[in-house]
Backbone as ProteinMPNN parsed JSONL, in Angstrom:
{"seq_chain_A": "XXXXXXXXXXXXXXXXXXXXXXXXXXXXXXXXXXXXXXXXXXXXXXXXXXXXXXXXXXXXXXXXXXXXXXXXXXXXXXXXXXXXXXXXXXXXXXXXXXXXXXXXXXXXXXXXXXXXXXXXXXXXXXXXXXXXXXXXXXXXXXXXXXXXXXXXXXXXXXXXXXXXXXXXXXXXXX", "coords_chain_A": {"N_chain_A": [[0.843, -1.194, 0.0], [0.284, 2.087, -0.365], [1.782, 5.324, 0.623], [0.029, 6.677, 2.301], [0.303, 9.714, 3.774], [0.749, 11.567, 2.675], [-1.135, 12.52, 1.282], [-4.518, 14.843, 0.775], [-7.683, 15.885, 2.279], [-9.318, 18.012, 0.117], [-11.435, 20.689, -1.167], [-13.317, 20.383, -3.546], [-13.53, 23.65, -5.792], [-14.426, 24.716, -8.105], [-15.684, 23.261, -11.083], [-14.923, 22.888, -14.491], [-16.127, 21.366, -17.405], [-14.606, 19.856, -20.07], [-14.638, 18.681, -23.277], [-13.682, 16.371, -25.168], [-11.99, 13.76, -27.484], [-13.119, 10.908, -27.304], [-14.077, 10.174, -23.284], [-15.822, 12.558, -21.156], [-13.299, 15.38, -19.599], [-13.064, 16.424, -16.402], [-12.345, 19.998, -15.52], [-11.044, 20.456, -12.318], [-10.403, 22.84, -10.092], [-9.115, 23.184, -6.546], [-9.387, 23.265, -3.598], [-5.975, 22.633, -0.824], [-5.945, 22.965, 1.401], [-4.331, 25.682, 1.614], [-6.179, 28.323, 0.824], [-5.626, 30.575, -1.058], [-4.167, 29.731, -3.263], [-5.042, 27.768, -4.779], [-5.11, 24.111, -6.282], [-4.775, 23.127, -9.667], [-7.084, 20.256, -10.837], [-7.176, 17.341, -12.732], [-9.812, 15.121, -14.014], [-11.332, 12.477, -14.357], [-13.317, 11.547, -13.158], [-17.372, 10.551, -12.376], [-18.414, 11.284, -10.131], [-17.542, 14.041, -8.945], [-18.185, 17.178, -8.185], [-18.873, 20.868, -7.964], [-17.8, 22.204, -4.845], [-17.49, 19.157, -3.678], [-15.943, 17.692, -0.855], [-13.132, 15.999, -1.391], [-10.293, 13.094, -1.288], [-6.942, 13.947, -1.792], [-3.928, 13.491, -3.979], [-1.776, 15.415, -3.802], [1.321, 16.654, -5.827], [4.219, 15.182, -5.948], [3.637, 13.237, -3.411], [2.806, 9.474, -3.369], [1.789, 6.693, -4.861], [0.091, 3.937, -5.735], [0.32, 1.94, -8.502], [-1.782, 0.768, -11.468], [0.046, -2.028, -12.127], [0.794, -2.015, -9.681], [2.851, -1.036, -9.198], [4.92, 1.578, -7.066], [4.217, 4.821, -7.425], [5.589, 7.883, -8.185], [3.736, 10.995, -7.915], [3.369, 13.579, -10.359], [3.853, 17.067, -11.649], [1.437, 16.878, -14.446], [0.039, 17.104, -18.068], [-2.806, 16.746, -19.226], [-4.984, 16.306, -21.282], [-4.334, 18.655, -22.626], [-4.307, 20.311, -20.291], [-3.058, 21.475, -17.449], [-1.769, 19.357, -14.529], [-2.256, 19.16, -11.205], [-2.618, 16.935, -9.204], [-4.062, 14.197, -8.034], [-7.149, 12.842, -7.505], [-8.187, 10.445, -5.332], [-9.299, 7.008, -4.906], [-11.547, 4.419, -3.172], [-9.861, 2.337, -3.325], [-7.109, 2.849, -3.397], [-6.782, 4.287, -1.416], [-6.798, 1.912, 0.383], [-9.162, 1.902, 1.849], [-10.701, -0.516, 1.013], [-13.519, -1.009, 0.11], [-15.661, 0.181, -2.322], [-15.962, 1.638, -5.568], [-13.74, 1.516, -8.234], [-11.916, 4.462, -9.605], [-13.371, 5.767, -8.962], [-14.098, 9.23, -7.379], [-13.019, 9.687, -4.076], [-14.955, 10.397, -1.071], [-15.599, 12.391, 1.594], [-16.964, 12.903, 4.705], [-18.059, 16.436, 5.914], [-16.648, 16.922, 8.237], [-14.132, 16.354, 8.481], [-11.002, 17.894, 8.234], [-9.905, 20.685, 6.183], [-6.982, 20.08, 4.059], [-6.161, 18.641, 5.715], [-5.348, 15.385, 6.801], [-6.772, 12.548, 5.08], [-8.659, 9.938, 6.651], [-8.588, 7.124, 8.153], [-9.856, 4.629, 8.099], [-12.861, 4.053, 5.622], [-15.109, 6.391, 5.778], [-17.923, 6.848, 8.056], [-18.216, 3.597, 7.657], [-19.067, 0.59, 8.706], [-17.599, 0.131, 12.668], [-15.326, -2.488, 13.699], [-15.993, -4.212, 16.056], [-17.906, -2.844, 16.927], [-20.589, -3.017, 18.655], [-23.987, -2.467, 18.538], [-26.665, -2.56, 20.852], [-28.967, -4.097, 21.503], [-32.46, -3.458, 21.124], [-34.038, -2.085, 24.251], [-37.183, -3.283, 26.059], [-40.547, -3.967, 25.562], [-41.163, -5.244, 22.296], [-43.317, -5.307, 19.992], [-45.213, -7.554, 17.949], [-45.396, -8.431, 14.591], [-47.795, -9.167, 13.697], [-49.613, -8.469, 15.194], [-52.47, -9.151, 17.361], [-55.644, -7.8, 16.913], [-57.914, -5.87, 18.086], [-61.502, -6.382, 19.035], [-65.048, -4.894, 18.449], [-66.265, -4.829, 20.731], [-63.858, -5.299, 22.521], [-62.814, -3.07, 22.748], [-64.533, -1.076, 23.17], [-64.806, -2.01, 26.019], [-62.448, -1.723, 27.161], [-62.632, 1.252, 26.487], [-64.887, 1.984, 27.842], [-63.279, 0.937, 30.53], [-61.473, 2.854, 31.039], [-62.687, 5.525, 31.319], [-64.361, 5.164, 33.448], [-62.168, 4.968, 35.377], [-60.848, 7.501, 34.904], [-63.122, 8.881, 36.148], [-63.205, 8.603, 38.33], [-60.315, 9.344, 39.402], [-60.59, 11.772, 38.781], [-62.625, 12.447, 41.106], [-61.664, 11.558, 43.135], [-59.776, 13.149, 43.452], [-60.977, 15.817, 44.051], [-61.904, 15.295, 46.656], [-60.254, 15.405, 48.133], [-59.687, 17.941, 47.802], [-61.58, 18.949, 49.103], [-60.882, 18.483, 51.682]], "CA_chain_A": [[0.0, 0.0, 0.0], [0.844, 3.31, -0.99], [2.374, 5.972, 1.878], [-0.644, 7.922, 2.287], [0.067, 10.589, 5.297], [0.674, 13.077, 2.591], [-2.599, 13.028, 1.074], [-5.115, 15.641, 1.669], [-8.42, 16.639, 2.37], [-9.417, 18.732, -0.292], [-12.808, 20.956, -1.198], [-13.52, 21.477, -5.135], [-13.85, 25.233, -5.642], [-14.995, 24.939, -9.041], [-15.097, 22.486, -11.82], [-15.216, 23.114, -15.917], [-16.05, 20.031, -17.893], [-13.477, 19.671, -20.955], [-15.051, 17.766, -24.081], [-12.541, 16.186, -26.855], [-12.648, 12.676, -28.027], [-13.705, 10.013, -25.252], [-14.567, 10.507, -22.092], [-15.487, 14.309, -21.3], [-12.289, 15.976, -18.327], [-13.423, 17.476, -15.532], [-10.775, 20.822, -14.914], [-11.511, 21.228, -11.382], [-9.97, 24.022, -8.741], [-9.322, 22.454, -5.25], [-8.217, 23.839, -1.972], [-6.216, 21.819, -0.437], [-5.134, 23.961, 2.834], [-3.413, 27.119, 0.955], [-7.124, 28.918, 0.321], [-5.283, 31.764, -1.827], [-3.114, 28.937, -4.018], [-5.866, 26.053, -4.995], [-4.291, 23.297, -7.32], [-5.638, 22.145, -10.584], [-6.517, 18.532, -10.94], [-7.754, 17.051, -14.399], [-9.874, 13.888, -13.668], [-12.89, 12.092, -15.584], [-14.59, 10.583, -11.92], [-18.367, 11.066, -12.458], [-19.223, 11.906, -9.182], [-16.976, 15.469, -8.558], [-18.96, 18.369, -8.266], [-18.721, 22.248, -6.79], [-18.486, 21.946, -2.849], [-17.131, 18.432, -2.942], [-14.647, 17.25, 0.358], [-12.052, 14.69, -1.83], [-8.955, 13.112, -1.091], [-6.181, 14.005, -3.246], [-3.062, 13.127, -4.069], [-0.744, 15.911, -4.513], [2.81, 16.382, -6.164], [5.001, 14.406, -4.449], [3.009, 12.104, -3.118], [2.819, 8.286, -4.051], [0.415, 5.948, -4.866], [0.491, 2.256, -6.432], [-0.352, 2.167, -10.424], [-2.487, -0.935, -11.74], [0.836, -2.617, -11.953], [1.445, -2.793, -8.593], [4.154, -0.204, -8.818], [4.907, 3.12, -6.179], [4.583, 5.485, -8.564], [5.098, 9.503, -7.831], [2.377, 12.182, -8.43], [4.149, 14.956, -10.695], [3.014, 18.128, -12.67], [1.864, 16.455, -16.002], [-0.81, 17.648, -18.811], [-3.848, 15.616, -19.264], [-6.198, 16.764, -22.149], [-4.299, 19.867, -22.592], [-4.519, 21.056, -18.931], [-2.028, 20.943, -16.254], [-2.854, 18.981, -13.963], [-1.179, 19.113, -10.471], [-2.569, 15.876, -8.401], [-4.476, 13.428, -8.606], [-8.217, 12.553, -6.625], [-7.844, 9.009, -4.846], [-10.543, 6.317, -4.988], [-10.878, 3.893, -2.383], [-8.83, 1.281, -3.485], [-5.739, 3.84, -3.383], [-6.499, 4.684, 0.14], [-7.061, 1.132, 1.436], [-10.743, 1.459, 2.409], [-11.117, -1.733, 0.923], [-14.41, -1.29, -0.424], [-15.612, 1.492, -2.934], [-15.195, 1.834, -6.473], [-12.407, 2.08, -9.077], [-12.677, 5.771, -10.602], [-14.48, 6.771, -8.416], [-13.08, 9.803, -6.373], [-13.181, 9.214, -2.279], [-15.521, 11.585, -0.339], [-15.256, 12.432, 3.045], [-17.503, 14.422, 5.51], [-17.173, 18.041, 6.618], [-16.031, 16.953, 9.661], [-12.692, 16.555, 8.138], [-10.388, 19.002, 7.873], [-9.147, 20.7, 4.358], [-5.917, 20.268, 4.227], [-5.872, 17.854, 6.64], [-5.409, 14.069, 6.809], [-7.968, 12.043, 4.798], [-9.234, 8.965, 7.131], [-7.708, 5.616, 7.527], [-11.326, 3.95, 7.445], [-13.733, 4.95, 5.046], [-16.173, 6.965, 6.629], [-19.4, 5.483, 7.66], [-18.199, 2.099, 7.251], [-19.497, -0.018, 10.218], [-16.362, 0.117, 12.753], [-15.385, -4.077, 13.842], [-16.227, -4.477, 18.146], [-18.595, -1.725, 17.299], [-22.106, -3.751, 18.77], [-25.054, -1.818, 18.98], [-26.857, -3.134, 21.943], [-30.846, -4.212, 21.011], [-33.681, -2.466, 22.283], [-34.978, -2.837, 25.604], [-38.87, -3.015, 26.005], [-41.861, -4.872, 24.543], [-41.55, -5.547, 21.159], [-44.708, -5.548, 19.629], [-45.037, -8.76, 16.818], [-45.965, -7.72, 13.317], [-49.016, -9.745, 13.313], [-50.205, -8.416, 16.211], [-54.008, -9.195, 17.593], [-56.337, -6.609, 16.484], [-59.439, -6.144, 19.099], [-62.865, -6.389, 18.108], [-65.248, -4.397, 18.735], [-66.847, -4.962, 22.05], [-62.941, -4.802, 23.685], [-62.683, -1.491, 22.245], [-66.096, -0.555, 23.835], [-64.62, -2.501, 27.273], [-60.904, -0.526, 27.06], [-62.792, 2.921, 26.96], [-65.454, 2.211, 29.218], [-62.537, 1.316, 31.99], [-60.649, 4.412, 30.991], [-64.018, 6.563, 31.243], [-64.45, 4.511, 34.776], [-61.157, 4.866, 36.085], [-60.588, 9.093, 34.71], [-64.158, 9.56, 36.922], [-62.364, 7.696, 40.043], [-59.346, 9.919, 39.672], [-61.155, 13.335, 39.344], [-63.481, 11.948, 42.246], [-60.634, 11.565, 44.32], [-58.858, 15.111, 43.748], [-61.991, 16.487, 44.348], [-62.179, 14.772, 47.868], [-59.09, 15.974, 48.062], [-59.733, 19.48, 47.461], [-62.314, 19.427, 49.851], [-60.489, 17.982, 52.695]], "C_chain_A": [[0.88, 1.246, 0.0], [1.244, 4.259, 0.314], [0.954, 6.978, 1.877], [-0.986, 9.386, 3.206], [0.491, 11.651, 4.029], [-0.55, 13.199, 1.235], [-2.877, 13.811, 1.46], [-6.303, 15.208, 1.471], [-8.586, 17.691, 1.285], [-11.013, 19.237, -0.786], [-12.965, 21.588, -2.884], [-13.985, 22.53, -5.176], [-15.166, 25.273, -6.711], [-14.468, 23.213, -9.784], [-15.445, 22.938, -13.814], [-15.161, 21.505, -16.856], [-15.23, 20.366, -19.635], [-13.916, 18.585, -21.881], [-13.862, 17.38, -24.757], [-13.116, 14.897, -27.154], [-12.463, 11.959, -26.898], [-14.221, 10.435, -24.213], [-14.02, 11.836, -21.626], [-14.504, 14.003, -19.592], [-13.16, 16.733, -18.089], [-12.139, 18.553, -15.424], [-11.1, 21.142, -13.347], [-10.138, 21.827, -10.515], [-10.182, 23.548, -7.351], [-8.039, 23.017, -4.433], [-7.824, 22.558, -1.385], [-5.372, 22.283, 0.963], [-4.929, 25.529, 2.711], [-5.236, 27.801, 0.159], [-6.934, 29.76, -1.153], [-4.397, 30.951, -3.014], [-4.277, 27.713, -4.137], [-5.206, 25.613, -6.014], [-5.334, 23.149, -8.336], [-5.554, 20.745, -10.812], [-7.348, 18.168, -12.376], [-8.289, 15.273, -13.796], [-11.306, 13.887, -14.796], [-13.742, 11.172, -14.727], [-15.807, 11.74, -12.041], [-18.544, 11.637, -11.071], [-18.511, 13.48, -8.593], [-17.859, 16.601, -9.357], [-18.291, 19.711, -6.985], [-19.067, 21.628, -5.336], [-17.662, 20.127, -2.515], [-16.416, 18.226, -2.289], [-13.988, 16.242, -0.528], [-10.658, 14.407, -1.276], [-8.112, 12.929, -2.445], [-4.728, 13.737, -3.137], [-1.752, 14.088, -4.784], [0.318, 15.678, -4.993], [3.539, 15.734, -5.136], [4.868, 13.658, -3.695], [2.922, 10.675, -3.819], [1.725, 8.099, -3.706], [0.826, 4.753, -5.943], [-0.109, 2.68, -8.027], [-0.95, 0.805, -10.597], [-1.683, -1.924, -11.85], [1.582, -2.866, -10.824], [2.553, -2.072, -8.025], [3.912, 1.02, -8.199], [5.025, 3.612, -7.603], [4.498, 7.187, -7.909], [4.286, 10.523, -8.404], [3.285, 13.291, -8.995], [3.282, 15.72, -11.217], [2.63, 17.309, -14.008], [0.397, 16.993, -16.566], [-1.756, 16.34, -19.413], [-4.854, 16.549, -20.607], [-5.686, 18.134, -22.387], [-3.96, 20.583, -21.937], [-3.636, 20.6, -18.163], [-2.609, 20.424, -15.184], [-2.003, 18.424, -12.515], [-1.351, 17.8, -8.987], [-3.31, 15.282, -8.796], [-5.528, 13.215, -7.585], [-8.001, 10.747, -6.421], [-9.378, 8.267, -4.693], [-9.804, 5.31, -3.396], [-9.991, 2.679, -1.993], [-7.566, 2.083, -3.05], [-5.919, 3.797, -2.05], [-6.737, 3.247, 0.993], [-8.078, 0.782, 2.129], [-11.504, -0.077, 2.323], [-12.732, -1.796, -0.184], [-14.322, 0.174, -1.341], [-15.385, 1.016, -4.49], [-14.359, 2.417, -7.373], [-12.642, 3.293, -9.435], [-13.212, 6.855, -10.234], [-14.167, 7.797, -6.969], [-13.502, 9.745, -4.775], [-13.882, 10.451, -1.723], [-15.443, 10.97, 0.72], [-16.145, 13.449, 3.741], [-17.216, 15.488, 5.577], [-17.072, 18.067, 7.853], [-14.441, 16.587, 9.242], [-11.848, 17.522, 8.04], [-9.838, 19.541, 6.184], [-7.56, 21.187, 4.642], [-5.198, 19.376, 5.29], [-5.571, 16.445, 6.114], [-6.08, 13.298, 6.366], [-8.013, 10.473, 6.213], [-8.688, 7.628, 6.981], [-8.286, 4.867, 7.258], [-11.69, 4.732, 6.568], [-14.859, 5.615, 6.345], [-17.764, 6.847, 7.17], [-19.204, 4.385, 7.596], [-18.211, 1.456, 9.051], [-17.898, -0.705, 10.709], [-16.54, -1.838, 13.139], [-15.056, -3.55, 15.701], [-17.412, -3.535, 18.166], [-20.316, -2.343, 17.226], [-22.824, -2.822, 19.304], [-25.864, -2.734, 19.462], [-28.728, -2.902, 20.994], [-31.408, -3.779, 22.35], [-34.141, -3.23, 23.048], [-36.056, -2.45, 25.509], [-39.218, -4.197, 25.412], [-41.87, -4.662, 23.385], [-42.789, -6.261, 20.639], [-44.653, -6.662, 18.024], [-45.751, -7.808, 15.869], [-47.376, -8.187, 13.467], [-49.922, -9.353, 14.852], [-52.034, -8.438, 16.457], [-54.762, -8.108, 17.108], [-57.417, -6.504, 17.743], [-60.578, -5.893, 18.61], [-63.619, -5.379, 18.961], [-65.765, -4.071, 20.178], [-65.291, -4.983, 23.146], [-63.275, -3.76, 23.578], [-63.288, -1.012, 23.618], [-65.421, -0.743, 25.629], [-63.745, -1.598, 27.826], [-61.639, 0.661, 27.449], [-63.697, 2.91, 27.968], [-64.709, 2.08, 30.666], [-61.781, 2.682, 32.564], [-61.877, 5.327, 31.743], [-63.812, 6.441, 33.099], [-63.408, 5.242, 35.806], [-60.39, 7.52, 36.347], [-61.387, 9.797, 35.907], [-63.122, 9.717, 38.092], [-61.406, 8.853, 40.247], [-59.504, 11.485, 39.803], [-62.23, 13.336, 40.542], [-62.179, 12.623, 43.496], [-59.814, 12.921, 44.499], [-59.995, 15.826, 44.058], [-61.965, 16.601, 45.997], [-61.356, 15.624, 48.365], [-59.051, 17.395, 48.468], [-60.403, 19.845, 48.68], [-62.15, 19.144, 51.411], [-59.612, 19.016, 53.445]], "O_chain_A": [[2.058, 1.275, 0.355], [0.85, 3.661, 1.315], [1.053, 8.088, 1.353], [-2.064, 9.968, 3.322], [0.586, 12.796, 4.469], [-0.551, 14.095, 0.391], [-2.23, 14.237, 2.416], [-6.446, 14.28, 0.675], [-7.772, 18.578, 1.541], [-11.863, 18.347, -0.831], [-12.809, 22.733, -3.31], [-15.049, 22.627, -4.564], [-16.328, 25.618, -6.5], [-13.603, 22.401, -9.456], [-16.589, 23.339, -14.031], [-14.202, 20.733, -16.857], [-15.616, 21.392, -20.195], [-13.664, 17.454, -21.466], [-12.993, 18.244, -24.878], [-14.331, 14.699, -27.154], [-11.872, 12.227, -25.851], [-15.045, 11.328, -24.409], [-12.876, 12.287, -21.566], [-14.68, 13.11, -18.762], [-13.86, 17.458, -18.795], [-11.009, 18.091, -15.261], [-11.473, 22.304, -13.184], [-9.068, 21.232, -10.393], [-11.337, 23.486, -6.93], [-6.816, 23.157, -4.456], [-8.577, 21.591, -1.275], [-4.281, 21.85, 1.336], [-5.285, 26.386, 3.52], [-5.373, 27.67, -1.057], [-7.713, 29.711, -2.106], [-3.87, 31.743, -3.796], [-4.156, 26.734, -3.399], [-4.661, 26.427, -6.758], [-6.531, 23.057, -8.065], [-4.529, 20.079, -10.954], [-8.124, 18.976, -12.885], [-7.523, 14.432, -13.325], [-11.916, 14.664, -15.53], [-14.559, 10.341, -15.125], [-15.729, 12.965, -11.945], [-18.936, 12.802, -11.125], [-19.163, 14.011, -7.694], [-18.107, 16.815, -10.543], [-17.693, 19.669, -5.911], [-19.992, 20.966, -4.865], [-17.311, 19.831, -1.373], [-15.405, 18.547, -2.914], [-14.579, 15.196, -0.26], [-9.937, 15.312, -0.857], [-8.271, 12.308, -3.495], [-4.309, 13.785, -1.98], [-1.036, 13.818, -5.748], [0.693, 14.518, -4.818], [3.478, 15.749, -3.907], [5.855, 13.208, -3.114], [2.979, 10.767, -5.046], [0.923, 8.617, -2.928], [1.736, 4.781, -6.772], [-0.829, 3.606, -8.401], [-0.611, -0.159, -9.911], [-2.263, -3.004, -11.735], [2.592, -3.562, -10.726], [3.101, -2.229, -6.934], [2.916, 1.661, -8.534], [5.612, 3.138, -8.576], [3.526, 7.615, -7.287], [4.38, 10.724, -9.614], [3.955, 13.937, -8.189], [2.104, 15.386, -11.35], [3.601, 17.054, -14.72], [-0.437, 17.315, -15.719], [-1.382, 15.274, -19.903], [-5.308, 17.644, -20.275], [-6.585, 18.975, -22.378], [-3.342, 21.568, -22.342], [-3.372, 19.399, -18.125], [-3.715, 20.79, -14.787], [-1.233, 17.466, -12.59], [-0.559, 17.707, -8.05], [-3.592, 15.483, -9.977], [-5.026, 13.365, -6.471], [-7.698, 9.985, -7.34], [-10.407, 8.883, -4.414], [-8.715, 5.281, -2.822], [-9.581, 2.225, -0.925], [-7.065, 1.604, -2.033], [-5.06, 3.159, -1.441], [-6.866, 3.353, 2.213], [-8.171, -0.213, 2.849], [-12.356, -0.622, 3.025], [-12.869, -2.608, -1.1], [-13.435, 1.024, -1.265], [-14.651, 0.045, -4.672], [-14.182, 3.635, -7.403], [-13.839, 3.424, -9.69], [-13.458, 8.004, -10.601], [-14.033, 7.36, -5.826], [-14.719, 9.798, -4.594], [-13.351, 11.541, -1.938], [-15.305, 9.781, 1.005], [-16.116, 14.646, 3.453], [-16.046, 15.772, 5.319], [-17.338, 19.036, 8.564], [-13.64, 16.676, 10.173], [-12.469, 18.342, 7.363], [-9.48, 18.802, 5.267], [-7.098, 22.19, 5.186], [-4.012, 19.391, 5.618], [-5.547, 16.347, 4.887], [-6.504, 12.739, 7.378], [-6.859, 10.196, 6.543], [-8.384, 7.099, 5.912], [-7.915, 4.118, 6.354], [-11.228, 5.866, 6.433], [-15.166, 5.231, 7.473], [-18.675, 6.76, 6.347], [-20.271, 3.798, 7.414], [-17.626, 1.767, 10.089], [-17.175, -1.464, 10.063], [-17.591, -2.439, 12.919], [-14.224, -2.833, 16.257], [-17.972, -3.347, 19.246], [-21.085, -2.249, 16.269], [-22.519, -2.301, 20.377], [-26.0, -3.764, 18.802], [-29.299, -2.057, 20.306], [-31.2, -3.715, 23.561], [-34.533, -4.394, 22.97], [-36.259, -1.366, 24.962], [-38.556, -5.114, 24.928], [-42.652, -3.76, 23.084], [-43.152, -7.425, 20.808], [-43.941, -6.292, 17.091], [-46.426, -6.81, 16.123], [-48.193, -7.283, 13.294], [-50.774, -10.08, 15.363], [-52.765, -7.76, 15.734], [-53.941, -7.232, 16.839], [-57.524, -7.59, 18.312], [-60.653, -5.106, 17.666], [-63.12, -4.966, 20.008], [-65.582, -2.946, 20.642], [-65.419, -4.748, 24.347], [-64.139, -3.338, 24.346], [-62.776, -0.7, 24.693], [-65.518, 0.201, 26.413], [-64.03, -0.819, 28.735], [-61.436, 1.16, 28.556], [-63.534, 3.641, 28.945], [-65.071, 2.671, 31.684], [-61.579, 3.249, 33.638], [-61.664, 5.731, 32.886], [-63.311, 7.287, 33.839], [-63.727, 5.914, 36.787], [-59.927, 8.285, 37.194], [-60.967, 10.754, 36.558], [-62.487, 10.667, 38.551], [-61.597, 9.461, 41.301], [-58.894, 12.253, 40.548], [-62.652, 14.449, 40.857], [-61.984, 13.587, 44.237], [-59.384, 13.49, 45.502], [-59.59, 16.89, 44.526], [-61.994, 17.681, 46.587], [-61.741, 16.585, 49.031], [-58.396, 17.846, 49.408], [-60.038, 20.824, 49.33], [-62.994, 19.451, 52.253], [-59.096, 18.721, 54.523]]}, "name": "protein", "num_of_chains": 1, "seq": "XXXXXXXXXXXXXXXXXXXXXXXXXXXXXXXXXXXXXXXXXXXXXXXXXXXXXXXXXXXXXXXXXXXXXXXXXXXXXXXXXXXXXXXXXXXXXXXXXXXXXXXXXXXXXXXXXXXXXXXXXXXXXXXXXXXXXXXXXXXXXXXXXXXXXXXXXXXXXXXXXXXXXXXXXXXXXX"}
C-alpha cells in the first residue's frame, strides 16, 4: 500500500467540464489547505462536483499504479490542462471497499488540508455492537381487538378518569 500521510483533504472550488474525443475531463480548482493557491486537478470521476470534500493526491506524493508499482504524483498535462494531483478512490487509500474511478468523499467533519481517514467513513467500525432495544416488542401480526374490547378498554378508561377526578376532588375538599 501506498504511503498515504501526505494526502489531503481537499474541497472542489470549481469544476469546468473539458469535451474532446472520449470521455469528457473534468478541470476542477481544489483547496487543499493554501485557500489563496488552490491546485488544478484534471480527472474524468463522475461523481466530482462544486463543494465536494475529496482526497487528493498531490505532487510528491505516491500511490500504487495498476501494476502494482509506487509510482510519484508529478506536474503532467492531461487533455491539454495541467494537472497538479491526482483525486484518490478507495482502493488507493485502502478502504477496501468502494469503487475504481471513483473519487473518495469524506464528511465536513474533516479538515481541508488535513489528513484524509484511515477507514472509510461510515463504514461499520469491527467491536462496534449496537446493543438491542430494551422493552416490549410488539409482533408484526399483532391481535387486532374487536369491537366490544374497544367498547370494554374505553369504558374502563371513562371509569377509572371519573375515580381519579373523584378523588382530587375529595381531596380538594379535605
Amino acid at each position: 500500500m501506498a504511503d498515504t500521510s501526505q494526502y489531503k483533504v481537499g474541497v472542489v472550488l470549481s469544476v469546468e467540464i473539458k469535451k474532446g474525443g472520449g470521455k469528457p475531463l473534468k478541470v476542477c480548482s481544489v483547496n487543499i489547505g493554501d485557500e489563496g493557491n488552490p491546485i488544478t486537478v484534471v480527472t474524468s470521476a463522475s461523481n466530482v462536483r462544486d463543494g465536494s470534500r475529496i482526497v487528493v493526491a498531490p505532487i510528491g506524493s505516491s500511490i500504487i499504479n495498476d501494476d502494482g508499482e509506487v509510482q510519484t504524483i508529478t506536474k503532467t498535462v492531461i487533455g491539454g490542462t495541467p494537472s497538479e494531483g491526482m483525486f484518490c478512490d478507495s482502493k488507493m487509500l485502502g478502504w477496501g471497499s468502494g469503487s475504481e474511478g471513483i473519487a473518495a468523499q469524506v464528511p465536513a467533519e474533516f479538515e481541508v488540508g488535513g489528513a484524509p481517514p484511515k477507514s472509510k467513513p461510515g463504514a461499520p467500525r469491527q467491536n462496534d455492537e449496537t446493543p438491542a432495544p430494551v422493552g416490549e416488542v410488539k409482533g408484526l401480526y399483532e391481535k387486532k381487538l374487536t369491537k366490544e374490547e374497544k367498547k370494554k378498554l374505553a369504558e374502563e378508561k371513562r371509569k377509572a378518569k371519573k375515580a381519579a377526578k373523584e378523588a382530587a376532588k375529595a381531596a380538594e375538599e379535605s
